[in-house]
C-alpha positions as CSV (number, residue, x, y, z in Angstrom):
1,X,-1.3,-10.3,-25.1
2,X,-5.1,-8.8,-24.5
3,X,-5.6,-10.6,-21.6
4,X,-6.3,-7.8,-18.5
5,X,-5.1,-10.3,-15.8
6,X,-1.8,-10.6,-17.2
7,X,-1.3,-7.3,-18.6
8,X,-2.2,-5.7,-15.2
9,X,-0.1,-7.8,-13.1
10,X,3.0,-7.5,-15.7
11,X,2.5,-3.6,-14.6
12,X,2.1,-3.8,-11.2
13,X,5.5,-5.6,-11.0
14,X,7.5,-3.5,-13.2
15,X,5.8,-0.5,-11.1
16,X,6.0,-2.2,-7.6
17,X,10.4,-2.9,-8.9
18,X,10.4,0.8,-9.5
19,X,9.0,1.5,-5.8
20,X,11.0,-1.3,-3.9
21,X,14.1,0.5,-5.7
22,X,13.8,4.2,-4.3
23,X,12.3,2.6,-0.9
24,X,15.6,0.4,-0.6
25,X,17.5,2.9,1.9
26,X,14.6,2.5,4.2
27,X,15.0,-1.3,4.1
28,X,11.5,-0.9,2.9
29,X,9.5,-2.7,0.4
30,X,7.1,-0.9,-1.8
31,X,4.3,-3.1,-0.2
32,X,5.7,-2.2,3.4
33,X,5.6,1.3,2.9
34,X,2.0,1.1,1.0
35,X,0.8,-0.3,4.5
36,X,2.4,2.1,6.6
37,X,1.4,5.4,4.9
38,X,-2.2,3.7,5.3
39,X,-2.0,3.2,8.9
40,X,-0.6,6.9,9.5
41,X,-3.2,8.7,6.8
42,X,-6.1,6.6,9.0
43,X,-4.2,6.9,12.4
44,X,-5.5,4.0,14.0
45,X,-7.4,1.3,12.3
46,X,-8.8,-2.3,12.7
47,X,-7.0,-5.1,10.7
48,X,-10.2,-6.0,9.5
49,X,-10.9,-2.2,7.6
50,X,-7.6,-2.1,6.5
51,X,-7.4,-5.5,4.3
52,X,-10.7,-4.1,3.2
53,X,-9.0,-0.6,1.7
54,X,-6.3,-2.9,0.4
55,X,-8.7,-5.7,-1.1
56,X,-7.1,-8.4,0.0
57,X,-8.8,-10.9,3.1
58,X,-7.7,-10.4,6.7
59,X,-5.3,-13.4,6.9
60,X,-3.1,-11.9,4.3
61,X,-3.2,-8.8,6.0
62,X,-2.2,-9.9,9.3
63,X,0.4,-11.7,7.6
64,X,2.2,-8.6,5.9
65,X,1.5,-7.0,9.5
66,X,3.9,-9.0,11.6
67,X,7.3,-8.1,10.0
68,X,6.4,-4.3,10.7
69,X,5.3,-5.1,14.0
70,X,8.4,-7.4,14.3
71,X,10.7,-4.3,13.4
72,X,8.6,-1.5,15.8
73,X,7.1,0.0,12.8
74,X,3.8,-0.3,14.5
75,X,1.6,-2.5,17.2
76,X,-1.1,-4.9,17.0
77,X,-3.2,-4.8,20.0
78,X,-6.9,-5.7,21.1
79,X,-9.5,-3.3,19.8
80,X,-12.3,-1.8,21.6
81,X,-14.6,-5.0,20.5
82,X,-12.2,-8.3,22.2
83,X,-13.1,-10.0,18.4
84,X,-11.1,-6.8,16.7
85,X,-7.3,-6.1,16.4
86,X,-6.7,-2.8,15.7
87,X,-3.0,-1.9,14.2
88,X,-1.4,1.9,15.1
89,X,2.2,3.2,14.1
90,X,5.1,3.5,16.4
91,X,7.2,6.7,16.6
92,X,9.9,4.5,14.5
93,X,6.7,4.0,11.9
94,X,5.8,7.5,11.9
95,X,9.4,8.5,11.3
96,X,9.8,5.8,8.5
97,X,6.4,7.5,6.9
98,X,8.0,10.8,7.0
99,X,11.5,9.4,5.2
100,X,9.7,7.6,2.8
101,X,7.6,10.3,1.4
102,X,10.0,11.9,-0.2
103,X,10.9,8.5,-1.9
104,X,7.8,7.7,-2.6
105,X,7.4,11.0,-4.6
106,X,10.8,10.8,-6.8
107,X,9.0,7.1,-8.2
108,X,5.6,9.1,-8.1
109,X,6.7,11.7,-10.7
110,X,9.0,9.0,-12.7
111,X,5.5,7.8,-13.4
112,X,3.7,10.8,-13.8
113,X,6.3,12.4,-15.8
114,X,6.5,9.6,-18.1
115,X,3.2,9.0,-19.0
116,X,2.1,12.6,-18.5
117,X,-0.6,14.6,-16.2
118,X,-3.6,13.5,-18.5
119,X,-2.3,10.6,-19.4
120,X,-2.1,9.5,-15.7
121,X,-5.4,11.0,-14.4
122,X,-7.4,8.8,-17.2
123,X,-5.3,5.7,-16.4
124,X,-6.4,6.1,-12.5
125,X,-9.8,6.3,-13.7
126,X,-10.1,3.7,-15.8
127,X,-8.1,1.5,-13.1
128,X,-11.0,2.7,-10.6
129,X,-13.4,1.0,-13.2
130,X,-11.7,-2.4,-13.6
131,X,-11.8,-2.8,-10.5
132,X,-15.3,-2.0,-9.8
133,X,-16.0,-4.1,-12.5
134,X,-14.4,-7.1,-11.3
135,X,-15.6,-6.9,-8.2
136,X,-19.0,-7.4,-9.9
137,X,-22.5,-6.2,-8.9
């Protein structure tokens, strides 16, 4: 099929499955971890800028949020403006960050590996540009 949609969702599936596997000893989903490596690289962050960097609105965001705040991955609490919620890992987040790394690197170069240096770099590129291109002007 040449339809982008469904091509590009078909592949983030099959990619996400390959991520939720190595992830599984954490008790981790591929999504989970995505959220917490964010949180660490940015240290502390509003929910608001975060469902920015992941494109998706903030009520989705706050959504995927309360399991890992649920489990002490990390805290939700008021931000410096009483309208923002700003979102910080734990200790147990942190630690989870650092355990998953190296997981998240053995599915890393599956991909890489497979489709090759190059190949890889162009296919970020050109995945940069779909979605600048969707997003319109």
């Amino acid at each position: 099929m040449a339809c982008a949609c469904g091509n590009l969702r078909a592949a983030t599936r099959a990619v996400t499955q390959l991520y939720d596997e190595v992830f599984q000893p954490l008790g981790l989903r591929a999504t989970q971890f995505s959220l917490l490596a964010a949180v660490d690289y940015m240290d502390t962050i509003t929910i608001t800028a975060l469902a920015e960097f992941f494109e998706m609105d903030r009520t989705t965001m706050t959504r995927n949020l309360r399991p890992l705040e649920r489990e002490g991955y990390l805290t939700i609490n008021e931000g410096q403006d009483r309208r923002t919620r700003e979102v910080k890992l734990t200790g147990q987040g942190r630690g989870a960050v650092a355990q998953g790394l190296p997981l998240w690197d053995k599915a890393q170069r599956r991909v890489v590996n497979g489709m090759g240096q190059e190949n890889f770099d162009a296919f970020l590129k050109q995945l940069e540009e779909v979605s600048t291109l969707a997003r319109g002007p």
